[in-house]
Each structure stands twice: as C-alpha cells, then as structure tokens.
Backbone of each chain as ProteinMPNN parsed JSONL, in Angstrom:
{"seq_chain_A": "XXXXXXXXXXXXXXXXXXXXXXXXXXXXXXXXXXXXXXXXXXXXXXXXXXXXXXXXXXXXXXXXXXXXXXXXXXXXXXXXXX", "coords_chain_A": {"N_chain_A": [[-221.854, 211.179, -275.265], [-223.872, 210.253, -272.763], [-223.451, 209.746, -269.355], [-224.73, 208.776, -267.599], [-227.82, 206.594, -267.015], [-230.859, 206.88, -267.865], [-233.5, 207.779, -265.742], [-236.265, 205.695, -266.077], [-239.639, 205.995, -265.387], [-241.659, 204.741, -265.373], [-240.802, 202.395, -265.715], [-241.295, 199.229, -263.689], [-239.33, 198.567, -262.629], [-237.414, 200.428, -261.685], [-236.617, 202.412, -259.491], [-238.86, 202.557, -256.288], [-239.061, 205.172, -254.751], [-237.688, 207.039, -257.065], [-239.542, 206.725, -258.783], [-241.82, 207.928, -258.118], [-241.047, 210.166, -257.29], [-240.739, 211.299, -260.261], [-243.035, 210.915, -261.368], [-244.744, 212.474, -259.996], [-243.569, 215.347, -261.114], [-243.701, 214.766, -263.819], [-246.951, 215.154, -263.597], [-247.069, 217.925, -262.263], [-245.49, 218.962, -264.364], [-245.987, 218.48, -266.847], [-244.181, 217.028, -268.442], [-241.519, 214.977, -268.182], [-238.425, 215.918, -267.729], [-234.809, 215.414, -269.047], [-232.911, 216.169, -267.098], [-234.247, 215.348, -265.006], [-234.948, 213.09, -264.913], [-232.402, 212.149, -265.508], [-231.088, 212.62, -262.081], [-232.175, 210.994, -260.761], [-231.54, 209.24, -260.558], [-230.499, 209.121, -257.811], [-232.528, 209.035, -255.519], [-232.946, 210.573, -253.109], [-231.625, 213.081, -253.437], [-233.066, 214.113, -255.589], [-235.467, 214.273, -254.623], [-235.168, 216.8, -252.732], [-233.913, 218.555, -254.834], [-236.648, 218.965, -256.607], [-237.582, 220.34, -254.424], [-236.316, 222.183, -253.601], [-236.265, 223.884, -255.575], [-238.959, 224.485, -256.533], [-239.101, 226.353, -254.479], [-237.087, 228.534, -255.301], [-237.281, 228.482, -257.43], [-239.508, 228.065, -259.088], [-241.882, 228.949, -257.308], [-241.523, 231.402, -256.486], [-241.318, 234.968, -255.662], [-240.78, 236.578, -258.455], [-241.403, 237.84, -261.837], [-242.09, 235.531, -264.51], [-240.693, 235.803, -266.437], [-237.911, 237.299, -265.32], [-237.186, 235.662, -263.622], [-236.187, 233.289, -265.474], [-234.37, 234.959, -266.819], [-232.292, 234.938, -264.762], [-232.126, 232.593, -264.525], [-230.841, 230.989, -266.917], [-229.076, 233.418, -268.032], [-227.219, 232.141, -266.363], [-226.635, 230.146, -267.211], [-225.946, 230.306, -269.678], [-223.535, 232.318, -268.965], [-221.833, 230.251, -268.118], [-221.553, 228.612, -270.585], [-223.113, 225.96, -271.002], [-223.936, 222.944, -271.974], [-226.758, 221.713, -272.128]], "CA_chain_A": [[-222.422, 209.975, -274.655], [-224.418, 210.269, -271.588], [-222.316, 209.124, -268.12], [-226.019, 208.242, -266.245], [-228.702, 205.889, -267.326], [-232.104, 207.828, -267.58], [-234.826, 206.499, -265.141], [-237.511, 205.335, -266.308], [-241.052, 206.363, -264.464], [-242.631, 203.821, -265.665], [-240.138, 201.055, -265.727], [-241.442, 198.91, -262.939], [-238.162, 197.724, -262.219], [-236.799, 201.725, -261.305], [-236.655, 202.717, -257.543], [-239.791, 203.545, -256.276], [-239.178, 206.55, -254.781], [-237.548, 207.864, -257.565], [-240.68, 206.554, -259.495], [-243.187, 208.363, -257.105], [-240.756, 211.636, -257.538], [-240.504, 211.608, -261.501], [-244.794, 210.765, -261.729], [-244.893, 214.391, -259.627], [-242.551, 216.363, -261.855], [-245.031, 214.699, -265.157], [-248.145, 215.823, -263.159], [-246.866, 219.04, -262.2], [-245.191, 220.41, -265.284], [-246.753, 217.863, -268.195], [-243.544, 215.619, -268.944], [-240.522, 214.853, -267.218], [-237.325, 216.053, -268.584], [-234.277, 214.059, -269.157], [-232.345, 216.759, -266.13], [-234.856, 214.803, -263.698], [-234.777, 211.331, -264.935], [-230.777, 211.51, -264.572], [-230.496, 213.053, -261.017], [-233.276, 210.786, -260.811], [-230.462, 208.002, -259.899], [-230.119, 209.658, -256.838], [-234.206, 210.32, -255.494], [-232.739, 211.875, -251.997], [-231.088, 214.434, -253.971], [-233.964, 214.277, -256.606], [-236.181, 215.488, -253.764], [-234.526, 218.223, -252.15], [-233.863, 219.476, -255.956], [-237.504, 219.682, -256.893], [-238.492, 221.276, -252.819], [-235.483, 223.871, -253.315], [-236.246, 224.521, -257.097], [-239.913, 225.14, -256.389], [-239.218, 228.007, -254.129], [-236.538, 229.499, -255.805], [-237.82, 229.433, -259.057], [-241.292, 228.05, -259.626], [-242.879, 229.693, -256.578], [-241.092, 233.119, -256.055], [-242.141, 236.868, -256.312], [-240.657, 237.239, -259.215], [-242.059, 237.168, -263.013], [-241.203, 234.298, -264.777], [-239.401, 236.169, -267.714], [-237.393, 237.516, -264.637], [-236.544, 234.166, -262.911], [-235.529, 232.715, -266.531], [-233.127, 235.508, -267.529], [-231.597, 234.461, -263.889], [-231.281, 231.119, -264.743], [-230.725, 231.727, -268.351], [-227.905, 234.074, -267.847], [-226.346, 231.644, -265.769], [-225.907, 228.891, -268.244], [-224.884, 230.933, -271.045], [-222.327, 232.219, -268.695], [-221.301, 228.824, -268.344], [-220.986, 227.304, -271.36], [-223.793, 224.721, -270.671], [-224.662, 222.251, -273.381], [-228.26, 221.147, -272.066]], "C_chain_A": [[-222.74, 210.244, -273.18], [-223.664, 209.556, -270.525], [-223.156, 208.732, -267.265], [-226.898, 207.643, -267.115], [-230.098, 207.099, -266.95], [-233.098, 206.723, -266.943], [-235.569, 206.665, -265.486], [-238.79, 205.331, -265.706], [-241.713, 205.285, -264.76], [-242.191, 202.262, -265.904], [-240.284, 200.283, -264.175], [-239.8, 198.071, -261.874], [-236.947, 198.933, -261.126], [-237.291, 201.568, -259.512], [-238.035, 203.396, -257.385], [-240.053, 204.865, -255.574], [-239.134, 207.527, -255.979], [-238.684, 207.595, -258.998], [-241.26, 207.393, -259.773], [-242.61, 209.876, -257.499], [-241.033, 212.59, -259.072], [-242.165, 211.792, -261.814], [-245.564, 212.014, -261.284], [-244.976, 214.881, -260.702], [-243.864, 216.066, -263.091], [-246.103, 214.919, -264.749], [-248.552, 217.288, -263.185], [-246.494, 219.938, -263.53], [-245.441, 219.754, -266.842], [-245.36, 217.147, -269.033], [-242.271, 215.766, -267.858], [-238.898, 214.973, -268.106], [-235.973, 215.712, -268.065], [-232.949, 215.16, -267.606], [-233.393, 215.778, -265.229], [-234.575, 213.485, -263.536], [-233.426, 210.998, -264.699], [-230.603, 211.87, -263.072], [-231.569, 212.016, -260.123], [-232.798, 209.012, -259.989], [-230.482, 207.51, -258.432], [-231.37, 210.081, -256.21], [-233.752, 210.755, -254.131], [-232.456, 213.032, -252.715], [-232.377, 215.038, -255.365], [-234.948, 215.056, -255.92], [-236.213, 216.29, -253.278], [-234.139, 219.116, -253.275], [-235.108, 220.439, -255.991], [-238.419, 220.651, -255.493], [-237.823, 222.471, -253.187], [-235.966, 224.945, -254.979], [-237.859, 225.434, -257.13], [-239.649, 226.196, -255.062], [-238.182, 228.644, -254.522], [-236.784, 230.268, -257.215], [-238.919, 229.171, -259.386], [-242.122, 229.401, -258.8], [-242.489, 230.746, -255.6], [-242.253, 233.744, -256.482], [-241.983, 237.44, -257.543], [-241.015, 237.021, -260.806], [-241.669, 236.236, -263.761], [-240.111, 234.696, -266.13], [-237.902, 236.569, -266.66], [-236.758, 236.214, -263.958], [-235.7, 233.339, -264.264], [-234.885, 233.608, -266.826], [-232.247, 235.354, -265.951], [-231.153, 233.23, -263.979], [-231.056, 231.066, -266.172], [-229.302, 232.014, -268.583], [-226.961, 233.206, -267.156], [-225.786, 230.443, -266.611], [-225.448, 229.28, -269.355], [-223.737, 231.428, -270.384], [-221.457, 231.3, -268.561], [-221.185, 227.644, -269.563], [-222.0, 225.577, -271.39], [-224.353, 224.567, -272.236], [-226.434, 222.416, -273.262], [-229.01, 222.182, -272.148]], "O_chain_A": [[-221.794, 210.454, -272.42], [-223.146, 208.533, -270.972], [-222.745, 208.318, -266.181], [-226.841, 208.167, -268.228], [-230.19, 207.893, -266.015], [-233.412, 205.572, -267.246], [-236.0, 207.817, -265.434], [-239.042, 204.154, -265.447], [-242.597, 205.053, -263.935], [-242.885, 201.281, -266.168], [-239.44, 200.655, -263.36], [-239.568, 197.371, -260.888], [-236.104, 198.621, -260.286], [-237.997, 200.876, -258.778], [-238.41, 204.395, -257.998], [-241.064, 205.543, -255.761], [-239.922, 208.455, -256.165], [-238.579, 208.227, -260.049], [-241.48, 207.856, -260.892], [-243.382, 210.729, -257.937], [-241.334, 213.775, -259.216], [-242.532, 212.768, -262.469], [-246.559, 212.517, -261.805], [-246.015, 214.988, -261.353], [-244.778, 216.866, -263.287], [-246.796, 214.968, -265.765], [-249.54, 217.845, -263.663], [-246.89, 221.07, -263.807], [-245.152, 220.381, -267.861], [-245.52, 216.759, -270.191], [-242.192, 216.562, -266.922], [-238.455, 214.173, -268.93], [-235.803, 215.674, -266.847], [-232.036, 214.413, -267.255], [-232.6, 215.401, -264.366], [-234.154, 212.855, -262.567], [-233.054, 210.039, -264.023], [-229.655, 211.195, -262.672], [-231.755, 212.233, -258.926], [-233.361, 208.152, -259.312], [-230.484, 206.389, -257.923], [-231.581, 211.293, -256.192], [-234.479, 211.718, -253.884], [-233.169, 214.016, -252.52], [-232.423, 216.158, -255.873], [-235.326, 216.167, -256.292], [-237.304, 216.851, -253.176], [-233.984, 220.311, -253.023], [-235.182, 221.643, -255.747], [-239.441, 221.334, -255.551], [-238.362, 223.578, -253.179], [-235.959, 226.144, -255.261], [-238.015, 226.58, -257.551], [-240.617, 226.953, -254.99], [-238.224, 229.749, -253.981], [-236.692, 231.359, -257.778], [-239.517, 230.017, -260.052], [-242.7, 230.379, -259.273], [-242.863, 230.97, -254.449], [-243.308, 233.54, -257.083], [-242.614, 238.424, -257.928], [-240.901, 235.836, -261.119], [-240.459, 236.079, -263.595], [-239.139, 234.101, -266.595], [-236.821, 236.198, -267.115], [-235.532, 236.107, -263.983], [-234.619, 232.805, -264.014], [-234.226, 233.032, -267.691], [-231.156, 235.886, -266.154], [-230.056, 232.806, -263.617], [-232.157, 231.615, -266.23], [-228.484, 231.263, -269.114], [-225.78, 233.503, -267.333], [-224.649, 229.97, -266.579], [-224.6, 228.66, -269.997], [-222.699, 231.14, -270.98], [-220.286, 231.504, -268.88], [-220.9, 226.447, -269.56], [-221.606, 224.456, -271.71], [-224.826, 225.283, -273.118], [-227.176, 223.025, -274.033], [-230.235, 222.059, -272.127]]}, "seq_chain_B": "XXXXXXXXXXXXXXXXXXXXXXXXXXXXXXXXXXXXXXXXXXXXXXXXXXXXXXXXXXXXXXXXXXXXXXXXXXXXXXXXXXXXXXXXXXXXXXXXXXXXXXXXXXXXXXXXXXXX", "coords_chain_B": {"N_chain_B": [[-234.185, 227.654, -273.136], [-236.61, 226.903, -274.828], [-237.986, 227.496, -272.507], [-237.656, 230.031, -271.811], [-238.931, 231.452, -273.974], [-241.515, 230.701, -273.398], [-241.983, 232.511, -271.68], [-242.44, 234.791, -272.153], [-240.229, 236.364, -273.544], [-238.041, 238.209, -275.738], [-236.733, 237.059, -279.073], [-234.749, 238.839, -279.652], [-233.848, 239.429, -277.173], [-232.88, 236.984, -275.724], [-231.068, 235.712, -277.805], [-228.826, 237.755, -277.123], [-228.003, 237.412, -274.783], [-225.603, 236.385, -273.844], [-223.736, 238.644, -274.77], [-221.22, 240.419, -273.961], [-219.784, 243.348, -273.544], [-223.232, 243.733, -271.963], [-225.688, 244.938, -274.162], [-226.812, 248.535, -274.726], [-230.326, 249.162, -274.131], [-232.067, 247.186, -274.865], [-232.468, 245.412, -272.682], [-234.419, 245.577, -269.841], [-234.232, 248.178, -267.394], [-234.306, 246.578, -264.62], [-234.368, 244.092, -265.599], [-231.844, 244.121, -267.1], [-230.266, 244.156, -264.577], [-230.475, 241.669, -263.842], [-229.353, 239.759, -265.237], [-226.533, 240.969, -265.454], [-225.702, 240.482, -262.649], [-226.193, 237.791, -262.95], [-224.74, 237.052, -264.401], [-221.864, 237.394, -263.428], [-222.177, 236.278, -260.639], [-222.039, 233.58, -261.31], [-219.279, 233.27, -263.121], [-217.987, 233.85, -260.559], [-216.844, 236.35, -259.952], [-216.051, 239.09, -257.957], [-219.235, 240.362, -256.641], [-219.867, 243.502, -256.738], [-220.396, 246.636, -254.599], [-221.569, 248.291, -256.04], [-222.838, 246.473, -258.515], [-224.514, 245.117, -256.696], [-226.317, 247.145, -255.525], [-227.928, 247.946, -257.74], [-229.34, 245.832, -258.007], [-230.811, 246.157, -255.746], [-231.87, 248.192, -256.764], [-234.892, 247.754, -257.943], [-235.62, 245.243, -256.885], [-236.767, 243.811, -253.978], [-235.304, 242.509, -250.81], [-235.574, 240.004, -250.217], [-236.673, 239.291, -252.991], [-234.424, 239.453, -254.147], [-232.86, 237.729, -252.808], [-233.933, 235.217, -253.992], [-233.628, 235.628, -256.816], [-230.722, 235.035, -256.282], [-230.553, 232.468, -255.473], [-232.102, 231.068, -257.684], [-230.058, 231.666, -259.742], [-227.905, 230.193, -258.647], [-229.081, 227.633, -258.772], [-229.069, 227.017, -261.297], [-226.289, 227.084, -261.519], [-225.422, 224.899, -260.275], [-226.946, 222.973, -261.367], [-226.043, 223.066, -263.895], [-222.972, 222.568, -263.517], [-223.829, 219.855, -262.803], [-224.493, 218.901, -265.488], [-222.543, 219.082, -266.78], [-220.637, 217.225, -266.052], [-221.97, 214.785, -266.15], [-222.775, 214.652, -268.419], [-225.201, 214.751, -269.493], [-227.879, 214.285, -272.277], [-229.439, 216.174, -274.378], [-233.248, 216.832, -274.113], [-235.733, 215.456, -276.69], [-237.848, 216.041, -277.096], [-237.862, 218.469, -276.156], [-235.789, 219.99, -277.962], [-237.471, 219.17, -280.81], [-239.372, 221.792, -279.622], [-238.011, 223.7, -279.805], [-237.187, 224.276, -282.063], [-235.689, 224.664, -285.317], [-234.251, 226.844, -285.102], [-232.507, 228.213, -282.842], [-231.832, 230.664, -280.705], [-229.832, 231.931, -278.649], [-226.307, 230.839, -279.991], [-225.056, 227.759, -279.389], [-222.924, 225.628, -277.315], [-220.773, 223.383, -278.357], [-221.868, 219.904, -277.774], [-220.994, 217.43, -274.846], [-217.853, 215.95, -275.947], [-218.826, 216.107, -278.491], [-218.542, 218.286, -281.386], [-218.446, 221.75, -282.511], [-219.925, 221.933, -285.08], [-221.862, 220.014, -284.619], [-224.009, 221.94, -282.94], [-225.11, 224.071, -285.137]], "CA_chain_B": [[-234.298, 228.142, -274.435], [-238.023, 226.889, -275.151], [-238.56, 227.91, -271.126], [-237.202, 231.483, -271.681], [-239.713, 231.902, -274.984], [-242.314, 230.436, -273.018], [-242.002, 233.21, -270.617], [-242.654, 235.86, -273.2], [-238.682, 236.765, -273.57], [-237.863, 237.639, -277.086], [-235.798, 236.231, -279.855], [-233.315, 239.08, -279.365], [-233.506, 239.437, -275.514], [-232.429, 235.559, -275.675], [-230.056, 236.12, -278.855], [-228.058, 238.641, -276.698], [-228.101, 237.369, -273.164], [-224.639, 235.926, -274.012], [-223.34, 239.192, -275.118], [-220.499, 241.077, -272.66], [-220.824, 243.656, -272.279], [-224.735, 243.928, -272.384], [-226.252, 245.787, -275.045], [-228.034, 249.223, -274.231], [-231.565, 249.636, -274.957], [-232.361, 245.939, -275.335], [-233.281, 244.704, -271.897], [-235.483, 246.591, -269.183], [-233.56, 247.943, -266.518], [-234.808, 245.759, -263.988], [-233.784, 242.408, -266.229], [-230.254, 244.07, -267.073], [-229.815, 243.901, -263.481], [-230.668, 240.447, -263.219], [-228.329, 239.359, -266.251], [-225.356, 241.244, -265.518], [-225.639, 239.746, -261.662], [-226.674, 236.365, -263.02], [-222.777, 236.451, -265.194], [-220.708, 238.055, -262.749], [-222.272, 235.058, -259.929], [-221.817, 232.561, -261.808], [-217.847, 233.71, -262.907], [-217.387, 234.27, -259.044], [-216.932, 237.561, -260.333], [-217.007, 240.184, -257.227], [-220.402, 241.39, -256.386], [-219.57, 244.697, -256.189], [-221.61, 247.531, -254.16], [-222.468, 248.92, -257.798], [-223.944, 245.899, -258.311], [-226.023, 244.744, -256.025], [-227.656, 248.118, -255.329], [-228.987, 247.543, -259.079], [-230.567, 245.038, -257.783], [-231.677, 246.327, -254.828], [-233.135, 249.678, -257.136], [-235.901, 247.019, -258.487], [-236.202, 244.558, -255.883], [-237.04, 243.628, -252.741], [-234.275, 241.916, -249.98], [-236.464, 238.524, -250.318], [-236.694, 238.793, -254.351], [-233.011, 238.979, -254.557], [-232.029, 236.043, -252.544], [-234.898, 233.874, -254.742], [-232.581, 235.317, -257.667], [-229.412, 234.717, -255.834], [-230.854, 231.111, -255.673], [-232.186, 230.718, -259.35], [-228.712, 231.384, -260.438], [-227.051, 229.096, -257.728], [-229.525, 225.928, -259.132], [-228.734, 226.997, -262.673], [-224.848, 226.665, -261.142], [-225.431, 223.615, -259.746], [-227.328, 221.985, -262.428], [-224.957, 223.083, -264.942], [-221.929, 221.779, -263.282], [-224.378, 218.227, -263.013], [-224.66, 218.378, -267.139], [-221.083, 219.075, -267.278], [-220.244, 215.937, -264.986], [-222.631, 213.381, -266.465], [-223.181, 215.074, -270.35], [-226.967, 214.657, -269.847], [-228.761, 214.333, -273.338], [-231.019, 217.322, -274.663], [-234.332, 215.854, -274.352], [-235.526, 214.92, -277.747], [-238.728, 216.821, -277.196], [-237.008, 220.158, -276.047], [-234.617, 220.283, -279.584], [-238.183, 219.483, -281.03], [-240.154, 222.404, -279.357], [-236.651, 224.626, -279.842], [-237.299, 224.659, -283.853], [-234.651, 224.434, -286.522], [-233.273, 228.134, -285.326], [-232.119, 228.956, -281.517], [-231.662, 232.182, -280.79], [-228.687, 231.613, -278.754], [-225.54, 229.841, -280.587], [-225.067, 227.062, -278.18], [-221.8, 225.111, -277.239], [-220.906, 221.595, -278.251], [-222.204, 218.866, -276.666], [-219.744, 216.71, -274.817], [-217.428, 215.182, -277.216], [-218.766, 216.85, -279.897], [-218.171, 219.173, -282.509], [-218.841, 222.818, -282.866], [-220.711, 221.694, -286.263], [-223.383, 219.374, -283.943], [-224.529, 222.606, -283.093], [-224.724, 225.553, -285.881]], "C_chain_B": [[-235.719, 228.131, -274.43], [-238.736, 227.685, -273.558], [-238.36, 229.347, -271.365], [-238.496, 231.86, -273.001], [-240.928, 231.553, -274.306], [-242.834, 231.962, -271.901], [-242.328, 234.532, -271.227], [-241.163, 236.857, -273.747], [-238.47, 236.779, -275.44], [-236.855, 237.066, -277.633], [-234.637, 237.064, -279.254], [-233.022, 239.434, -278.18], [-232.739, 237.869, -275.323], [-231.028, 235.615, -276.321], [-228.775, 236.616, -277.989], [-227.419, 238.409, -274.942], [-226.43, 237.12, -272.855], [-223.48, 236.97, -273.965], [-222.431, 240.279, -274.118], [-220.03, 242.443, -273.247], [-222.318, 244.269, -272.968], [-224.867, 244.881, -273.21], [-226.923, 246.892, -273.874], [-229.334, 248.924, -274.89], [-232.672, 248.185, -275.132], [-233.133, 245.526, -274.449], [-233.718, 245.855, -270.939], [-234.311, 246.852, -267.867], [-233.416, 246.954, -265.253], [-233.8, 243.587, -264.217], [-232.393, 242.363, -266.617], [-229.293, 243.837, -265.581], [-229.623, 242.987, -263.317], [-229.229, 239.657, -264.086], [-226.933, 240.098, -265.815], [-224.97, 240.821, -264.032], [-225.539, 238.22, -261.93], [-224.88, 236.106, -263.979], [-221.588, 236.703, -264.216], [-220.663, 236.572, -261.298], [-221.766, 233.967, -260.216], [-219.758, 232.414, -262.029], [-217.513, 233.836, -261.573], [-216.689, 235.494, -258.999], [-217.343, 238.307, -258.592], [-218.384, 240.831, -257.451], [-220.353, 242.432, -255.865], [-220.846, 245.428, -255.896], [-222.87, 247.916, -255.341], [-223.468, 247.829, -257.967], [-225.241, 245.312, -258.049], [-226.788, 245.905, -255.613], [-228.028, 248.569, -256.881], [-229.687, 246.624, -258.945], [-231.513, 245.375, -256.994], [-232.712, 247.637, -255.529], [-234.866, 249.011, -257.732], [-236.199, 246.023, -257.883], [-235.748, 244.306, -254.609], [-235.631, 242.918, -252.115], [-234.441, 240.281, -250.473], [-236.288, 238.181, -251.6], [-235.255, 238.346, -254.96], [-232.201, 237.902, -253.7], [-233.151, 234.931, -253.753], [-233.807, 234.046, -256.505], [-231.206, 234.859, -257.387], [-229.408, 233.181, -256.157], [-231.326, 230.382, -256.355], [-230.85, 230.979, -259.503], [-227.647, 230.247, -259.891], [-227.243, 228.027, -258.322], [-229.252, 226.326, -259.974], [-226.882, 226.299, -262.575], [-224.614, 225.395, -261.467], [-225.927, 223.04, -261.107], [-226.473, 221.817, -263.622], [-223.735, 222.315, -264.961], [-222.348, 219.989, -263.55], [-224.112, 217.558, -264.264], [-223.175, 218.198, -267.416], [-220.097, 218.111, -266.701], [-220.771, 214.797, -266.133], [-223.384, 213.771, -267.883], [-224.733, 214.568, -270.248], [-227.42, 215.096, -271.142], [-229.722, 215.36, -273.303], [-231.762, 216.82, -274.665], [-234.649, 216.167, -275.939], [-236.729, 216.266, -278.111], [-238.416, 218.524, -277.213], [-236.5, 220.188, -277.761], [-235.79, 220.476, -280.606], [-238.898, 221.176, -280.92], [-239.066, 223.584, -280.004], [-236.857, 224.922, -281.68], [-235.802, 224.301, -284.119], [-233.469, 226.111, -285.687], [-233.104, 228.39, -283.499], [-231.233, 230.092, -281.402], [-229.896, 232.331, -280.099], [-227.243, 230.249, -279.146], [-224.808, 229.365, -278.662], [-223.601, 226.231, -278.613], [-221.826, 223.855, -277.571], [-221.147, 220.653, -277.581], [-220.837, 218.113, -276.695], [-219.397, 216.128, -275.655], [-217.845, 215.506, -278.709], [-218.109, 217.778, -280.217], [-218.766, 220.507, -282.124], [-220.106, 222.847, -283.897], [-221.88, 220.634, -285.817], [-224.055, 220.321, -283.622], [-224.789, 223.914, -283.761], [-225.261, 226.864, -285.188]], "O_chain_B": [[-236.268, 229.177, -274.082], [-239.798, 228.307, -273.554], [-239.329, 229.939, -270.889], [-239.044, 232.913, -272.676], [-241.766, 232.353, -274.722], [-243.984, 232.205, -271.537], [-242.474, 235.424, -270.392], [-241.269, 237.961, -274.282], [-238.642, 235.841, -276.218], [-236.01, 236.533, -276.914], [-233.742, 236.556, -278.58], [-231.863, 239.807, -277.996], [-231.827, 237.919, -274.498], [-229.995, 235.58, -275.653], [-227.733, 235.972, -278.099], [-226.662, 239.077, -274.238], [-225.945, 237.559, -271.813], [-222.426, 236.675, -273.403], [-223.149, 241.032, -273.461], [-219.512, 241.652, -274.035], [-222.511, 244.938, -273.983], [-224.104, 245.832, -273.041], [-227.36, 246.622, -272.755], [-229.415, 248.495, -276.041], [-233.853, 248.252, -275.473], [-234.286, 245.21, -274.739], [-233.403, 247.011, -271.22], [-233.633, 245.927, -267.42], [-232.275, 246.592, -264.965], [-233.219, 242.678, -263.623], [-231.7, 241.346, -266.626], [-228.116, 243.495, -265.471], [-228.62, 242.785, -262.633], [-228.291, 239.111, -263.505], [-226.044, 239.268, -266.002], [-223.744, 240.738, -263.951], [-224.87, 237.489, -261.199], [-224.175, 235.098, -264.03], [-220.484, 236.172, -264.344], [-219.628, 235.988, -260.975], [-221.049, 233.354, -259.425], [-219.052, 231.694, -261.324], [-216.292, 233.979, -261.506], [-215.942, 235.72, -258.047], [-218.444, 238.194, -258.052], [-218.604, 241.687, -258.308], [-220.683, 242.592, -254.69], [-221.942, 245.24, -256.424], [-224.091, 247.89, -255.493], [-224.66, 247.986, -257.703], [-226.316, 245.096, -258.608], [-227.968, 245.699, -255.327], [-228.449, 249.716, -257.025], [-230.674, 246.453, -259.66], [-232.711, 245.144, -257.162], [-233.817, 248.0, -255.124], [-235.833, 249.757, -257.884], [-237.296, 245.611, -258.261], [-234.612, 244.514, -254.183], [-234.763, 242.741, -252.97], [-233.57, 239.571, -250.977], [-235.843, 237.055, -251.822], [-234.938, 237.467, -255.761], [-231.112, 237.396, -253.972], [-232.715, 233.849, -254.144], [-233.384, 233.103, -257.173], [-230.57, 234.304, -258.283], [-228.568, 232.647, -256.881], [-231.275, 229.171, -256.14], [-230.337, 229.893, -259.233], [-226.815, 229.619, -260.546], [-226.306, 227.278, -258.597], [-228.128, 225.891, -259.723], [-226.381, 225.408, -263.261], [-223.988, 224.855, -262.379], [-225.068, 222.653, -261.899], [-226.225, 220.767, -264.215], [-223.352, 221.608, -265.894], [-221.681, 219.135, -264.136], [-223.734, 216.4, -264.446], [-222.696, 217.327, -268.142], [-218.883, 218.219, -266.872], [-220.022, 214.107, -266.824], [-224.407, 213.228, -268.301], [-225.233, 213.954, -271.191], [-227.411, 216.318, -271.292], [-230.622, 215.485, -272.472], [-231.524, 215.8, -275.312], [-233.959, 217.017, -276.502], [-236.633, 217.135, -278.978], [-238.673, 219.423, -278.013], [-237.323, 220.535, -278.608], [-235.713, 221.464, -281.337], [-238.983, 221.817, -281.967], [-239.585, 224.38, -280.786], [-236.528, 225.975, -282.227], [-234.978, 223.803, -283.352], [-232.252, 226.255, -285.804], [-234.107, 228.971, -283.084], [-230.147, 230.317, -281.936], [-228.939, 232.711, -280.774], [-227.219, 229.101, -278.702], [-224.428, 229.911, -277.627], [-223.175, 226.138, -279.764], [-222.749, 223.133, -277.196], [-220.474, 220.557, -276.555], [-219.979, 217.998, -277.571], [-220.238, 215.602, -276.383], [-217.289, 215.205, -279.765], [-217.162, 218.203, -279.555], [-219.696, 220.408, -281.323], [-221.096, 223.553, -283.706], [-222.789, 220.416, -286.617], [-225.216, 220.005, -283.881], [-224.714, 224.914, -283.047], [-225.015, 227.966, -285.677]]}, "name": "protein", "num_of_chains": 2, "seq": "XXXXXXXXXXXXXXXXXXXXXXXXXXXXXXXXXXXXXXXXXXXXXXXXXXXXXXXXXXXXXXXXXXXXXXXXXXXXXXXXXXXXXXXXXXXXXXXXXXXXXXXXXXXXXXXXXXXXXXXXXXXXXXXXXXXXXXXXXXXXXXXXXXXXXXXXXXXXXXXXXXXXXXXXXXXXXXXXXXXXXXXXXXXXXXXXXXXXXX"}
C-alpha cells in the first residue's frame, strides 16, 4: 500500500507548481511516472530532482546503456521494489 | 527494467547484473567497471584504488563523477520507494512483459509469490 497520494497533473485542484513540473516531465519524456507524481508532493524537491537528474543522467557524456547499468546496478544492489 | 532494454542492454546483461561476483565474458570491460562500482557504492563498500582506476582505464575524471551521481540518485530514489512503497506504474509492468529478466523483490508487504 502506497504511504503518498499520487499527484495528479491534471487535477485542477493539485499544486500548481507541482502541476507545471509534472506537464514538463510528460512533455519531455512522453508520460509521467508514478516516481514523479509521488515526490511530486513535495515540487521544491520535485525540481531540484528533475535539474540534478538531467545532468547526471539524461544529459551526461556517457551512453545511455552506460548510465542505466549505473543506475541499474544500484537498485538491484538494493533490493528496490519499483 | 523497460529503461535498461530501451537502451539496447540485453536480456542476459540485465538477467545477471544482480549476480556477485560478476560473470566473465558477459559485460564489456568498460560496463563491468561501472557495475561492480555501481554495487560496492551503493553497499558503502570501500572504493578501493583497484577500483576506481577501472574506472578511470575507460573514463574520463568528469564521466565518473556523472556516474558517481547516477548511482547516488538511484540511492536516493531507492531509499524514497523504500520510505513511501511507491506503486510500479501500471504502464511500466505493462511495457516490462509477462517475463523480467531480473527476479525482482517483493513489493512492500508483499509476498515473494507477487513477484515470480
């Protein structure tokens, strides 16, 4: 059972920052997945995710099979459900 | 999972990523570097010399902090799911097929048998 409410982008009733942040993320990468819409609670921390995430892992040097067995490797070392 | 196949990564480069200690022959030297850094980080595992000058034999100063810091947000995000059990999206499990390459852990409160 989920411990965060998923925000809704389109629920006029949601924060509009973290509206304006989530309507990005579905622009940019063609839907919005349910890691955004929960941290999504939170859009200070929602925005400094997707600034730090795009240069560490969208818009590096390195190939993207290379950036995913870095993040990859790190959640199978961990045991991560999602 | 669907992001790592997207990336052209195969079934058994995925399959195996899990596997301690790494298979020979399987991944490129380059990507065994990245994987056997990306488990040892994560564990808080010493980064020993050995180590990191496997990283440094294939990349740059710059490329290996951008991996230092893909594995950090994988950290971080992980610990997030493991806080607040965030739901697989519905679509992902979709795109993921009937068969994932690696056997994945129970979701919170579940079972072993929610995921075969």
């Amino acid at each position: 059972m989920p411990r965060l409410p998923l925000v809704d982008p389109d629920d006029p009733d949601a924060d509009p920052h973290a509206r304006a942040l989530l309507g990005r993320v579905q622009e940019l990468r063609g839907r919005t997945l349910n890691v955004y819409r929960a941290v999504g609670n939170h859009p200070e921390v929602l925005e400094g995710l997707l600034q730090f995430g795009a240069a560490a892992y969208f818009r590096n040097s390195l190939t993207p099979a290379q950036s995913e067995l870095a993040y990859l490797g790190a959640s199978v070392a961990n045991d991560c459900h999602y | 999972m669907v992001a790592g196949r997207a990336t052209g990564l195969t079934e058994q480069k995925l399959a195996l990523i899990g596997v301690d200690p790494l298979p020979d022959g399987v991944y490129a030297p380059d990507e065994a570097a990245i994987v056997r850094y990306a488990r040892a980080s994560s564990r808080l595992d010493p980064i020993t010399d050995e180590l990191y000058a496997s990283l440094l034999e294939h990349f740059t100063e710059k490329q290996i902090i951008e991996i230092c810091f893909t594995v950090g947000m994988s950290n971080m995000i992980n610990r997030f799911h493991a806080t607040f059990h965030t739901d697989v999206d519905e679509d992902t499990e979709e795109m993921l097929g009937a068969v994932c390459p690696v056997r994945l852990p129970p979701p919170p409160g579940g079972s072993v048998a929610d995921n075969p």
